[in-house]
N, C-alpha and C positions, 0 to 999 in steps of 0.2 A: 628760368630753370637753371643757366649754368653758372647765376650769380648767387645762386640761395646757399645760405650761410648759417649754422645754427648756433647757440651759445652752447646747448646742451647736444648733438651733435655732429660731428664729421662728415655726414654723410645724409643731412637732411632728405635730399630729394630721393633717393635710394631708399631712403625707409619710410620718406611716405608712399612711393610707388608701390612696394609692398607690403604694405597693409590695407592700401586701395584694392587693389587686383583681387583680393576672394571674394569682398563684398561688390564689386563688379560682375561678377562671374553667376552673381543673381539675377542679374539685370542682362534679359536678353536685349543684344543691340548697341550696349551700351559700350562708349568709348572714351579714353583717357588722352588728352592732348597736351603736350609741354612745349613751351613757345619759347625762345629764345635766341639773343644774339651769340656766335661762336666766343666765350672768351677763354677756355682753359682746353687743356684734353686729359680731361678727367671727368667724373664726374656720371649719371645718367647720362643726359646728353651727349655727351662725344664716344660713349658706351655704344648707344643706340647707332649714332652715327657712323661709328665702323662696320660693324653688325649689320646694318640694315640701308647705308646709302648705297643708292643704284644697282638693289636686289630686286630679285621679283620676289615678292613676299603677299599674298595674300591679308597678313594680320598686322603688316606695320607700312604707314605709310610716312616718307620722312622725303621732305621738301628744303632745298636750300635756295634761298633767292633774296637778291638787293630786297633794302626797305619799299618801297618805290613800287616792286611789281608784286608784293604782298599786300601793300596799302596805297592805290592808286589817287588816295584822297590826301595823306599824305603832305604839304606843301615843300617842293623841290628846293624854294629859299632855305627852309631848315633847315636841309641836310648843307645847301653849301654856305652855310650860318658857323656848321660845324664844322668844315674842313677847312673852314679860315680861323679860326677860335680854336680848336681842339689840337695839339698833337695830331700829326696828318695816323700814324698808325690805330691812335685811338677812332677817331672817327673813323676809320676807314674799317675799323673789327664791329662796329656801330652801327654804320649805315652804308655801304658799300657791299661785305664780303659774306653778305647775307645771314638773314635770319633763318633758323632751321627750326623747322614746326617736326615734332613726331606725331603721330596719331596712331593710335597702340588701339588697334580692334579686338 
């Protein structure tokens, strides 16, 4: 989500977010989830993320946690695959400094 990139625009995941949300709002129950690693502060994502980390909020729920305790399945070598290979910052915004799931009820 905080990687999407459009040729036609600026602001992809923001304008598909909203154009989802009325045709949603048909569908009792029904929920909008954006998955992603931290990379920019801009964007949806880090939008949501001000907004709504470590609120009580009944309609949005936003989780930030390592790779690891999101996908316990996962292989541990992977990650430290990539903090021997990668730039220690890049891996570390990757698979470390967690992935932030919103869930927009």
């Amino acid at each position: 989500m905080a990687f999407w990139q459009g040729e036609r625009s600026t602001r992809p995941d923001v304008e598909t977010y909203n154009a989802v949300r009325p045709g949603m709002a048909t569908l009792p129950g029904s929920m909008l989830f954006g998955i992603s690693s931290p990379y920019r502060k801009s964007g949806l994502l880090y939008t949501k993320y001000k907004t709504h980390f470590a609120q009580d909020d009944d309609t949005v729920l936003l989780i930030q946690a390592p790779s690891l305790a999101l996908n316990p399945t996962l292989d541990p070598e992977i990650i430290e695959k990539a903090m021997e290979d990668d730039q220690p910052w890049h891996a570390l915004s990757g698979w470390l400094s967690g992935e932030m799931t919103s869930a927009v009820l």
